[in-house]
N, CA and C atoms as an extended XYZ file, in Angstrom:
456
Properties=species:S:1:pos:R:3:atomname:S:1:resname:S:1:resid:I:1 pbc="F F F"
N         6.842       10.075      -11.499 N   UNK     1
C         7.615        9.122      -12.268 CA  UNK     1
C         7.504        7.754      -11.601 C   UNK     1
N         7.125        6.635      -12.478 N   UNK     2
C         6.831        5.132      -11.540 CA  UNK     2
C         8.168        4.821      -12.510 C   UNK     2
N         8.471        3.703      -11.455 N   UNK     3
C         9.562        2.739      -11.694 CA  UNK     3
C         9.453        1.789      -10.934 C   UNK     3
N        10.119        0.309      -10.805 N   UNK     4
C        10.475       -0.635      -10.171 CA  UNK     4
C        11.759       -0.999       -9.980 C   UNK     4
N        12.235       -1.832       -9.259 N   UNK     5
C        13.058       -2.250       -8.653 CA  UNK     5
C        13.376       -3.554       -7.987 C   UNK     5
N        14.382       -3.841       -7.780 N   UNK     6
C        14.374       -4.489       -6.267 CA  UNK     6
C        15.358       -3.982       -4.966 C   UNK     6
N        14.332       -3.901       -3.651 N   UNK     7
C        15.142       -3.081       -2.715 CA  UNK     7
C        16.014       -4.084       -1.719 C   UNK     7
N        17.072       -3.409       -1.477 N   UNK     8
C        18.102       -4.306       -0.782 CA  UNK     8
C        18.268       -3.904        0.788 C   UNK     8
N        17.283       -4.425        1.915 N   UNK     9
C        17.505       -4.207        3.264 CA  UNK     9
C        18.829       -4.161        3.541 C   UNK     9
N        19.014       -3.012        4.592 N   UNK    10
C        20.398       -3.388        5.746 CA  UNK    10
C        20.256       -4.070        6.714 C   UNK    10
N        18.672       -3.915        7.351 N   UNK    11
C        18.086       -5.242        8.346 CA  UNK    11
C        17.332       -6.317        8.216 C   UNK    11
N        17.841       -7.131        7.346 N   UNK    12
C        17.185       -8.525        6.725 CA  UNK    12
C        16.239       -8.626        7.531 C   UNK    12
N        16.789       -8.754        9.063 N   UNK    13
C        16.125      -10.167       10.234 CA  UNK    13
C        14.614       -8.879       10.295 C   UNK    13
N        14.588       -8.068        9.974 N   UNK    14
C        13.436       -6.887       10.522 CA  UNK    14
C        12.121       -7.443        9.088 C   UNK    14
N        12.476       -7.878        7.898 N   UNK    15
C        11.913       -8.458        6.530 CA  UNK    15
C        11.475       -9.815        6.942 C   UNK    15
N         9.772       -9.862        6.344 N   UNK    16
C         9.322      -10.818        7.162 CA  UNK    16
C         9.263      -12.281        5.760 C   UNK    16
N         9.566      -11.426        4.519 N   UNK    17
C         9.137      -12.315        3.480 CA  UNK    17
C        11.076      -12.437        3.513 C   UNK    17
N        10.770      -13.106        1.376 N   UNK    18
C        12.113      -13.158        1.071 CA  UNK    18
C        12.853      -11.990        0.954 C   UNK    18
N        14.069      -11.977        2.089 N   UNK    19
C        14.370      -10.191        1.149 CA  UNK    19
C        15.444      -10.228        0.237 C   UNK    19
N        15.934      -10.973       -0.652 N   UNK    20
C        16.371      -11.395       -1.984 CA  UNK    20
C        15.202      -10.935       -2.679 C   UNK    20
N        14.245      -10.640       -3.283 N   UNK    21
C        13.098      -10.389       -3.569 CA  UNK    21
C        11.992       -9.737       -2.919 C   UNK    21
N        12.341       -8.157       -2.580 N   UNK    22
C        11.660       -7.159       -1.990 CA  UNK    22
C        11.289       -6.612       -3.555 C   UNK    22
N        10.304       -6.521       -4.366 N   UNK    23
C        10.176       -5.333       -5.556 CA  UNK    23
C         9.432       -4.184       -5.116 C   UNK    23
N         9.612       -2.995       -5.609 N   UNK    24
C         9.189       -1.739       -5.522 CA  UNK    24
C         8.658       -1.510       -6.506 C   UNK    24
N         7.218       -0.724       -6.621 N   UNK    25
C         6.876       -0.285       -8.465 CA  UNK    25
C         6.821        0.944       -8.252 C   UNK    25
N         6.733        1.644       -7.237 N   UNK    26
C         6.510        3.196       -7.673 CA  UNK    26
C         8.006        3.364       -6.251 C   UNK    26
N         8.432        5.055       -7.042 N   UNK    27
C         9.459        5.858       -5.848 CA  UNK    27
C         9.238        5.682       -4.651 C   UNK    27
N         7.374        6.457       -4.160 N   UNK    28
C         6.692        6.410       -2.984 CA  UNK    28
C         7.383        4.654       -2.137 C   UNK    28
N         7.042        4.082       -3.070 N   UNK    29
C         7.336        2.418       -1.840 CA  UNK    29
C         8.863        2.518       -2.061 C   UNK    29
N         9.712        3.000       -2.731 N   UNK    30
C        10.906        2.687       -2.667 CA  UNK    30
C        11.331        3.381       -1.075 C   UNK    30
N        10.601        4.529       -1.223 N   UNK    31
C        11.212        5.407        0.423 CA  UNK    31
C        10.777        4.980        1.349 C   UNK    31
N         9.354        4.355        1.200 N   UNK    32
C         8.998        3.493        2.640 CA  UNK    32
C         9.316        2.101        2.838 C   UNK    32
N         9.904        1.642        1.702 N   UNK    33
C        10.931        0.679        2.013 CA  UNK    33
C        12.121        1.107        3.489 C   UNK    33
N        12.848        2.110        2.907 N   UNK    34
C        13.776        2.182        3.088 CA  UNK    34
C        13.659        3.125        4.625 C   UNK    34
N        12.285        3.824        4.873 N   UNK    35
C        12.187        3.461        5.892 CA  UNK    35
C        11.899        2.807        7.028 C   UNK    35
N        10.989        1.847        6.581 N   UNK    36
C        10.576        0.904        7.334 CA  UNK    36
C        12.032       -0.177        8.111 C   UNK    36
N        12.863        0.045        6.605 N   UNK    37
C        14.421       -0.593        7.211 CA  UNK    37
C        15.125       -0.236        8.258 C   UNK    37
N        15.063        1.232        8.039 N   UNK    38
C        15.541        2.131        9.397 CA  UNK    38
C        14.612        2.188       10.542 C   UNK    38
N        13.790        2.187       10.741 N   UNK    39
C        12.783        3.402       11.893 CA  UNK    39
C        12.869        1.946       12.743 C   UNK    39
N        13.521        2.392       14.171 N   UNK    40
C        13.629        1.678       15.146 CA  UNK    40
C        12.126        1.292       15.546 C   UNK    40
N        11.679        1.949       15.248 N   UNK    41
C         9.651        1.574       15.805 CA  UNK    41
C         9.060        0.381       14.949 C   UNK    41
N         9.973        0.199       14.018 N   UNK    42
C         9.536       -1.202       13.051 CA  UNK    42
C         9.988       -2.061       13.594 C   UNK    42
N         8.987       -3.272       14.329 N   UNK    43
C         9.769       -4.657       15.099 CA  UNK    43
C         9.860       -5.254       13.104 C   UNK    43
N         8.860       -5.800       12.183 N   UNK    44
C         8.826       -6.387       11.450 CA  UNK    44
C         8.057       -5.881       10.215 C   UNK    44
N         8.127       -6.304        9.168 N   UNK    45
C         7.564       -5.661        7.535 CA  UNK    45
C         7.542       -6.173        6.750 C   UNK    45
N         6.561       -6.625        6.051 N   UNK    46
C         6.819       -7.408        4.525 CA  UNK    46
C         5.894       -6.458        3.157 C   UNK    46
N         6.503       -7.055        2.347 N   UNK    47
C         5.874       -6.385        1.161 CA  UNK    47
C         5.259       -7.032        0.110 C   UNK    47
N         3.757       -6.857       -0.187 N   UNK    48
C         2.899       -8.039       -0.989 CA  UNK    48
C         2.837       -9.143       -0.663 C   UNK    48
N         2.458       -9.384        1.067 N   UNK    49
C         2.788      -10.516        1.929 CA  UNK    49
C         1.603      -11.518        2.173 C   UNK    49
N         0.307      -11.143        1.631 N   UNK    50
C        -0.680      -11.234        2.041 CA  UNK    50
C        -1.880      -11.627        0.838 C   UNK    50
N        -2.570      -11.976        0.462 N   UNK    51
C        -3.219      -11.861       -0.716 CA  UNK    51
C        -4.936      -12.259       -0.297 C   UNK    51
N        -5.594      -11.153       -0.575 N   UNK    52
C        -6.888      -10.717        0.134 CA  UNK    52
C        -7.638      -11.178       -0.886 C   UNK    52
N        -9.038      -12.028       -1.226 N   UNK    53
C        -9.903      -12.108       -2.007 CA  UNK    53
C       -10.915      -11.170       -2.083 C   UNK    53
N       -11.302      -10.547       -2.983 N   UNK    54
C       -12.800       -8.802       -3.334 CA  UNK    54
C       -13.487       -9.367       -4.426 C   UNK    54
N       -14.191       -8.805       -3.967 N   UNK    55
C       -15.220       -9.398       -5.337 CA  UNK    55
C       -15.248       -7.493       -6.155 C   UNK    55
N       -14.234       -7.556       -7.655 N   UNK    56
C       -14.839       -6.199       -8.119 CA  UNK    56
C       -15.990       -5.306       -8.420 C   UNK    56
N       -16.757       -4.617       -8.459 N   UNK    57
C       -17.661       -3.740       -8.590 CA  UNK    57
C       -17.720       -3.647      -10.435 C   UNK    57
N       -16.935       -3.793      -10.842 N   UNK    58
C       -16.483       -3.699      -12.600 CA  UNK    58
C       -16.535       -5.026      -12.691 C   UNK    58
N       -16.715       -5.964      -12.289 N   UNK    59
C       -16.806       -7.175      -13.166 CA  UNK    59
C       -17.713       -8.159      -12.217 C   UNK    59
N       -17.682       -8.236      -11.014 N   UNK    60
C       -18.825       -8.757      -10.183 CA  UNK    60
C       -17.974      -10.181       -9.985 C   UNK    60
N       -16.446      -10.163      -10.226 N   UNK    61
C       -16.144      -11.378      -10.151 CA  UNK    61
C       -14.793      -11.531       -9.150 C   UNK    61
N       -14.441      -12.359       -8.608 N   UNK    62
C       -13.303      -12.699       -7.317 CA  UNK    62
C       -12.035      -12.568       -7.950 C   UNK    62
N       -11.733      -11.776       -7.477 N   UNK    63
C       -10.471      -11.642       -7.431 CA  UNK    63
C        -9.008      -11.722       -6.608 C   UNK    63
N        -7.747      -11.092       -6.722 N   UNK    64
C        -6.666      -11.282       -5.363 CA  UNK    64
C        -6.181       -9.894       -5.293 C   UNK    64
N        -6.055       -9.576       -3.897 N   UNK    65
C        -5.644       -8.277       -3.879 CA  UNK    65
C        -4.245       -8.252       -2.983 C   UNK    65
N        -3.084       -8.254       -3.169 N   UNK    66
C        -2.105       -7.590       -2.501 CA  UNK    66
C        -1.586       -6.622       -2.163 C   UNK    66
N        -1.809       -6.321       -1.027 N   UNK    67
C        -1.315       -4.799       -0.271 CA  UNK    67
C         0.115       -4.794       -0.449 C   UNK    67
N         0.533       -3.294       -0.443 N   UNK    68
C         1.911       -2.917       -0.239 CA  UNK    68
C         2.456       -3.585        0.454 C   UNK    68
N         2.039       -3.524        2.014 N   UNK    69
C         3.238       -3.404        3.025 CA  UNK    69
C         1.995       -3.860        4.505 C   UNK    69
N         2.732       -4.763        5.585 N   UNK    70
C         2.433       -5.570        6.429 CA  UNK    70
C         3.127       -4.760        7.266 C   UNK    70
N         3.212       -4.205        8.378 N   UNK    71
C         4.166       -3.423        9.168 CA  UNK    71
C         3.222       -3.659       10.817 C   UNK    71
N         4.692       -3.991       11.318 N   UNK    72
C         4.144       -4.030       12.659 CA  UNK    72
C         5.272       -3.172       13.315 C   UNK    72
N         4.317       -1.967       14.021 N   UNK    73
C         5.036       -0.819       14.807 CA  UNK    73
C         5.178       -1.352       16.222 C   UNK    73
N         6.067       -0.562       16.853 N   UNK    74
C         6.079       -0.515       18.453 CA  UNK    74
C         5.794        1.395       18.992 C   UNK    74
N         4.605        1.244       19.385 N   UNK    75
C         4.266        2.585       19.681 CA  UNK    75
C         5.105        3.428       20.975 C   UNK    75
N         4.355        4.394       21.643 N   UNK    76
C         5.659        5.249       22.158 CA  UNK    76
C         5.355        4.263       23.646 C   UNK    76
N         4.363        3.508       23.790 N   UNK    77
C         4.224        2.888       24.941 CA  UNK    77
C         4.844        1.364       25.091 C   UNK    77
N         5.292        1.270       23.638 N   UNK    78
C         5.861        0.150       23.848 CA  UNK    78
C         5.170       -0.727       22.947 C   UNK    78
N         4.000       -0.905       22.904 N   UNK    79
C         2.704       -1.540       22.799 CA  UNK    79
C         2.849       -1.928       20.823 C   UNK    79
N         2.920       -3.611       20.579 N   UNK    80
C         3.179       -3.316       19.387 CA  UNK    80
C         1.762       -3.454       18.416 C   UNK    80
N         1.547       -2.924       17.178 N   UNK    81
C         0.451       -2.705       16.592 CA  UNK    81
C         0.880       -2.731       14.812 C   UNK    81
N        -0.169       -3.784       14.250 N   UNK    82
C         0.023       -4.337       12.875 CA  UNK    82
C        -0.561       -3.114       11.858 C   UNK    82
N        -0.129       -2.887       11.101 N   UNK    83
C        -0.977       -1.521       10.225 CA  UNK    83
C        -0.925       -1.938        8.624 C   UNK    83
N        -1.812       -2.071        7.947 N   UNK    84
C        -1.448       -2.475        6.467 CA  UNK    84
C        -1.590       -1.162        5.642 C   UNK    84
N        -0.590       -1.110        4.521 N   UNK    85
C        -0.687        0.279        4.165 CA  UNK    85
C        -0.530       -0.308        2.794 C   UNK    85
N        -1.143        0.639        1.650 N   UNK    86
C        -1.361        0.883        0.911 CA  UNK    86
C        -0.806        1.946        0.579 C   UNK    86
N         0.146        2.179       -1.001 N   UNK    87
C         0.534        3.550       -1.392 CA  UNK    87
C        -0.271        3.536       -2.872 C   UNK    87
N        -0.288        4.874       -2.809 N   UNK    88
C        -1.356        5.369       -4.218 CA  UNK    88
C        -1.169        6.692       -4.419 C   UNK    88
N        -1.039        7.096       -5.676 N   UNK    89
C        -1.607        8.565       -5.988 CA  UNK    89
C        -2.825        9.256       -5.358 C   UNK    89
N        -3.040       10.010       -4.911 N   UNK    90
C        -3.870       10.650       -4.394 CA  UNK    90
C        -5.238       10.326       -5.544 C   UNK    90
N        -4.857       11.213       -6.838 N   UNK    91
C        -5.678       10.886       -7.400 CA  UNK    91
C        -6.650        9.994       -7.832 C   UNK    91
N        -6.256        8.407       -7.251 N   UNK    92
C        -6.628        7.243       -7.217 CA  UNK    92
C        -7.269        6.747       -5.924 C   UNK    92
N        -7.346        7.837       -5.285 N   UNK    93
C        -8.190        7.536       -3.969 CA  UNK    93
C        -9.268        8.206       -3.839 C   UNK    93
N        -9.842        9.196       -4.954 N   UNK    94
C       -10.808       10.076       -4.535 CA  UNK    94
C       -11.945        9.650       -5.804 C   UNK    94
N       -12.968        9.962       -5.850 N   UNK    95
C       -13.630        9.681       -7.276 CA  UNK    95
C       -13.798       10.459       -8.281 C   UNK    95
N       -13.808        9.827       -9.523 N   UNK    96
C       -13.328       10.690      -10.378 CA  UNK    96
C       -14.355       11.758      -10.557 C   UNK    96
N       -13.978       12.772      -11.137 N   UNK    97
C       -14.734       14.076      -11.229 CA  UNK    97
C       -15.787       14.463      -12.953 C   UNK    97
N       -16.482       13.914      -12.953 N   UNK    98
C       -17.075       13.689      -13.903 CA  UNK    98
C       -16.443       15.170      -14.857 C   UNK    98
N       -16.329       15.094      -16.113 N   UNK    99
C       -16.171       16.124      -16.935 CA  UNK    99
C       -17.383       16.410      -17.989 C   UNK    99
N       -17.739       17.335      -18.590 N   UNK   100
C       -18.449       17.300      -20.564 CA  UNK   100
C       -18.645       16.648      -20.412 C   UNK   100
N       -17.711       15.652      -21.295 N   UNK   101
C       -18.295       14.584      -22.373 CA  UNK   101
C       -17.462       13.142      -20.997 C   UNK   101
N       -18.319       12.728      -20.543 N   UNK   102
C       -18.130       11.563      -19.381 CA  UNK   102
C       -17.510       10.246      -20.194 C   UNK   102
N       -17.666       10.497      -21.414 N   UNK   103
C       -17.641        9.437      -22.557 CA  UNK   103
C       -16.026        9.134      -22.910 C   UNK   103
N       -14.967        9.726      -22.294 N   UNK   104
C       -13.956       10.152      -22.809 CA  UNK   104
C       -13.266        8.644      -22.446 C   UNK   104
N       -12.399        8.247      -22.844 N   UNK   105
C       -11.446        7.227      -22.551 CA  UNK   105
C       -10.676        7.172      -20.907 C   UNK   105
N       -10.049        8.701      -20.833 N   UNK   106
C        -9.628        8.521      -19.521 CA  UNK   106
C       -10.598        8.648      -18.483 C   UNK   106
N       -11.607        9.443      -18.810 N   UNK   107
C       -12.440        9.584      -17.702 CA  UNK   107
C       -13.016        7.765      -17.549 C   UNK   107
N       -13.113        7.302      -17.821 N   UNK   108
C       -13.735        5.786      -17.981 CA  UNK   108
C       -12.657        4.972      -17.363 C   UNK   108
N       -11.564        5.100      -17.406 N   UNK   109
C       -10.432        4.436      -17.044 CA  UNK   109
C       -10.453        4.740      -15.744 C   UNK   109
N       -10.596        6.196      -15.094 N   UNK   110
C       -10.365        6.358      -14.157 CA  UNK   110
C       -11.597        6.197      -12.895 C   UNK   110
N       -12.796        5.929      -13.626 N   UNK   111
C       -13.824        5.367      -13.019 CA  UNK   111
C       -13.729        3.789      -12.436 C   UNK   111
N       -13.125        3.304      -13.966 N   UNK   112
C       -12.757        1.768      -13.502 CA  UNK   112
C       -11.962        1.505      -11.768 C   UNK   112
N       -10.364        2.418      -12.835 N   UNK   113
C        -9.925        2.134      -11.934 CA  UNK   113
C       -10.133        2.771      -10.009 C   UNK   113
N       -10.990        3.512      -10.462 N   UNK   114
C       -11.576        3.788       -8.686 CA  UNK   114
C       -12.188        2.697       -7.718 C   UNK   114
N       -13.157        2.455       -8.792 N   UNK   115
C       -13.959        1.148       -8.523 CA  UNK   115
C       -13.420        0.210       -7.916 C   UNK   115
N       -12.434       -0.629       -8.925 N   UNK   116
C       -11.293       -1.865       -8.098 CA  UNK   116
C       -10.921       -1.263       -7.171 C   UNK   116
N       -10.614       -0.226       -7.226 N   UNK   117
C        -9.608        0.184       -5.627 CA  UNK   117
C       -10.562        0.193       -4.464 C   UNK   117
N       -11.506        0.635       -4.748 N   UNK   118
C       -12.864        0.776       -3.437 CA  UNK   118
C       -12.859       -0.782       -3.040 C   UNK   118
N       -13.269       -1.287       -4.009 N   UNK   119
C       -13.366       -2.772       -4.120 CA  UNK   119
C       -12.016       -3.541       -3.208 C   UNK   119
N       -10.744       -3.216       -3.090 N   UNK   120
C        -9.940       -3.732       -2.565 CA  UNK   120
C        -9.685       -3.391       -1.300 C   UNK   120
N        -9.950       -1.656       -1.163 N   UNK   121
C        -9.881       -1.573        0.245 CA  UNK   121
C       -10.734       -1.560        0.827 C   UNK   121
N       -12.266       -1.947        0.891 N   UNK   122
C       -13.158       -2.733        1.574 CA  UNK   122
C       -13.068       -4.047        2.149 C   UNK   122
N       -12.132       -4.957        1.117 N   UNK   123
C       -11.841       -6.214        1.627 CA  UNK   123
C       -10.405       -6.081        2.885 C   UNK   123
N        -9.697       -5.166        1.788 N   UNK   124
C        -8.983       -4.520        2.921 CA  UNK   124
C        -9.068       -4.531        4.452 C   UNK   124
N       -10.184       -3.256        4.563 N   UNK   125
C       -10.402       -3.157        5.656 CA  UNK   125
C       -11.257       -4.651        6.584 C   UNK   125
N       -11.630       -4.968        5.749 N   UNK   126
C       -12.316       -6.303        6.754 CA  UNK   126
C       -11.091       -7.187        7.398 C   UNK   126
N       -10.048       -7.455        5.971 N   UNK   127
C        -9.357       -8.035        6.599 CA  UNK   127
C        -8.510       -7.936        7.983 C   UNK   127
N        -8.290       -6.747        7.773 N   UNK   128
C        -7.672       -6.197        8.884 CA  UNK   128
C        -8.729       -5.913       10.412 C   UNK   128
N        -9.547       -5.429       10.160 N   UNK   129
C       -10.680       -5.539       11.321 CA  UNK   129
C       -10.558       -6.700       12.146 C   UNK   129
N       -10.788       -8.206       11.214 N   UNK   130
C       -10.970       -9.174       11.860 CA  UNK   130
C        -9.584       -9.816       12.485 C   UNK   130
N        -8.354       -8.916       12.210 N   UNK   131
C        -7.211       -9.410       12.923 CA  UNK   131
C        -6.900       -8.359       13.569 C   UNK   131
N        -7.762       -7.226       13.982 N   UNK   132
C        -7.555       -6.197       15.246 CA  UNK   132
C        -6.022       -5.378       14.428 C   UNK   132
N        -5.876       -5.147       13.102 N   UNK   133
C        -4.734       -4.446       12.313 CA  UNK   133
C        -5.910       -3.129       11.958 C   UNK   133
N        -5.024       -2.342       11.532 N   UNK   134
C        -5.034       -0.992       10.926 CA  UNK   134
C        -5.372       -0.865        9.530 C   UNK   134
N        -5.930       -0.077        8.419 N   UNK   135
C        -5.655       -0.407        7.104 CA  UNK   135
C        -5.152        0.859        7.033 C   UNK   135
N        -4.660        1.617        6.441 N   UNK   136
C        -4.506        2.903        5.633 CA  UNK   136
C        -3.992        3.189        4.695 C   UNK   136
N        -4.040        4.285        3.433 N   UNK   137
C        -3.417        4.984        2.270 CA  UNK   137
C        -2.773        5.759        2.723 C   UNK   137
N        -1.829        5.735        2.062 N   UNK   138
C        -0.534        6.678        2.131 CA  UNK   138
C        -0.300        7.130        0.553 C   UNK   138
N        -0.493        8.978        0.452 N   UNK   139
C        -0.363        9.524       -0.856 CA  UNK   139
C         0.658       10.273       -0.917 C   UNK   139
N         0.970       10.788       -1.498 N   UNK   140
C         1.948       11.927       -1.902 CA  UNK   140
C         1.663       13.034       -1.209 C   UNK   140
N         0.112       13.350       -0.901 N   UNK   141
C        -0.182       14.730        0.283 CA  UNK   141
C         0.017       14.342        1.472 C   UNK   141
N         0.505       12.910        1.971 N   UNK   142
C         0.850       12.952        3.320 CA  UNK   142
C         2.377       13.337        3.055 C   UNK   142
N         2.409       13.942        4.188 N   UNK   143
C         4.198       14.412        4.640 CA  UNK   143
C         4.638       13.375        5.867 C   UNK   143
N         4.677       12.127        5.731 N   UNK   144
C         5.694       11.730        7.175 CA  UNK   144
C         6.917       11.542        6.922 C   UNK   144
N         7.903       11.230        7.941 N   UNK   145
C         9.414       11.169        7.688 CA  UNK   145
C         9.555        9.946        6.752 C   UNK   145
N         8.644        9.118        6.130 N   UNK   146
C         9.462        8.190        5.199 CA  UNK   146
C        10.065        8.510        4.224 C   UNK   146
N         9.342       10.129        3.719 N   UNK   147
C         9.693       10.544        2.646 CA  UNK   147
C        11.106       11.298        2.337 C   UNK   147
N        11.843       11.350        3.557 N   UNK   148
C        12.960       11.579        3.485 CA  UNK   148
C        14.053       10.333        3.607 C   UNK   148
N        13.797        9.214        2.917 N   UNK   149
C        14.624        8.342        2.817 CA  UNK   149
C        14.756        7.726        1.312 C   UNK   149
N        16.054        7.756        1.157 N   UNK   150
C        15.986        7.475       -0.622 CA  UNK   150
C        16.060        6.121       -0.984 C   UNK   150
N        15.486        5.148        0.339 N   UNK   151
C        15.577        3.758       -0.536 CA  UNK   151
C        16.894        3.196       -0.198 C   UNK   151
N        17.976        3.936       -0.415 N   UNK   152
C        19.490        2.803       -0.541 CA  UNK   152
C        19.962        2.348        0.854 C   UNK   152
């Protein structure tokens, strides 16, 4: 079930953007909102903080890509480390599985939309490379403790 929102921190000063204007579009970011608010290992976090230029694979033309979430951890050594994460359906991270008739509407949709996504987290990852950050997806088959936080 997707929905949006807007999420309301208990630790403003930890929100690196406006947090009067945190939005959520799917559940998944509503809980890692809400943990990123809590988890003492978060010095700082923003959400759609960043806006990456890709050139798509479906259209050959420049585009803007905004990531979820900007998060800078403090590891168990202390040591702090920037990680950009991305949330997605699983299904939207793998390629699509050709069927019959390849011709079908969704199957085409879901080719597209693979494409842009490859397309974004390539730029993704550069971006982050060249500032010594992390990139990663976060799906519904990962289990970490964010998922036990309901957001409020």
């Amino acid at each position: 079930m997707a929905y949006k929102g807007l999420f309301k921190p208990k630790n403003r000063e930890k929100y690196k953007g406006d947090p009067t204007n945190i939005v959520y579009r799917s559940s998944w970011e509503l809980k890692l909102m809400g943990y990123l608010d809590h988890h003492s290992d978060v010095v700082e976090w923003v959400s759609e903080g960043v806006a990456i230029p890709y050139r798509s694979v479906i259209d050959n033309k420049m585009h803007r890509y905004f990531p979820d979430f900007i998060v800078k951890f403090r590891d168990a050594q202390g040591k702090e480390k920037t990680v950009m994460i991305e949330v997605k359906p699983h299904g939207q991270t793998q390629p699509p599985k050709p069927t019959k008739n390849v011709k079908t509407k969704k199957y085409i949709n879901e080719v597209v939309t693979y494409g842009v996504n490859v397309s974004k987290w390539q730029a993704a990852e550069k971006y982050c490379k060249d500032r010594n950050w992390e990139f990663t997806l976060m799906t519904e088959e990962h289990e970490p403790s964010w998922k036990m936080y309901n957001g409020k």
